[in-house]
N, C-alpha and C positions, 0 to 999 in steps of 0.2 A: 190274280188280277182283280181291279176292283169289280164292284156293282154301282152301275152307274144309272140313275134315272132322271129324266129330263120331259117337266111339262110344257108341251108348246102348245103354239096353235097355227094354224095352215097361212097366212099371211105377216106372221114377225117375223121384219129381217132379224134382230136381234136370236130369236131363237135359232133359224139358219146359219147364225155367224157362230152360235155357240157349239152347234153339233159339227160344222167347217171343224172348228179349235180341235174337240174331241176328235173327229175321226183324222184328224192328223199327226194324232198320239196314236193313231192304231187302235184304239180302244174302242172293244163294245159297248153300247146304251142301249136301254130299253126308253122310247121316245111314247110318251101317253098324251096323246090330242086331246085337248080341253074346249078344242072353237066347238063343238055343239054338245058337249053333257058337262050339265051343269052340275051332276053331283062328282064329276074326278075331278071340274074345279072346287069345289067346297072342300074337296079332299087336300087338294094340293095348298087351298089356302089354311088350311088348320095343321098341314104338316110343315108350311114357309110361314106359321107364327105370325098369319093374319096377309102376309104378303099375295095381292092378288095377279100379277102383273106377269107375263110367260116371258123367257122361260124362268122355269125354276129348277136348280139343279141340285140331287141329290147326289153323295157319293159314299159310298156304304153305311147307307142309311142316316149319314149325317149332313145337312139342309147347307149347303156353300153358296148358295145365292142365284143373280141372275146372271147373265152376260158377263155386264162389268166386272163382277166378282170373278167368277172363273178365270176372265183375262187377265186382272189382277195378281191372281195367285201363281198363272204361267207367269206373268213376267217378273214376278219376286222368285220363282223359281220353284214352288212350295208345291205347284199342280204333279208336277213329274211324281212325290215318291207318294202322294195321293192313289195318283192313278196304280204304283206298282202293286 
């Protein structure tokens, strides 16, 4: 199973939609709140290559983006053997 990490923050629907997506693969995430410490965002921005904007989603240690991206890769079909 992968390892999946995913920064949000307490009012992005976009990050809501994105953990929707994932827990309807079944799949665990470890979810790290960024709305009030500002150094796990500086984290999350130097680990998304400058990207500041939540959510950002890791999956075994390799940066797949936000939202859009995730949904992307479900509907090319590419998310599924990610996730195996």
């Amino acid at each position: 199973m992968a390892t999946i990490e995913i920064y949000t923050s307490a009012l992005c629907g976009y990050c809501h939609a994105a953990k929707r997506l994932l827990k309807s693969k079944n799949v665990g995430f470890t979810e790290i709140d960024v709305t009030t410490k500002p150094a796990l965002r500086q984290k999350m921005m130097q680990r998304a290559n400058g990207r500041h904007t939540v959510p950002q989603i890791f999956i075994n240690g390799a940066h797949v983006g936000g939202y859009d991206d995730l949904s992307a890769l479900d509907r090319q079909g590419k998310l599924d053997p990610l996730l195996a």
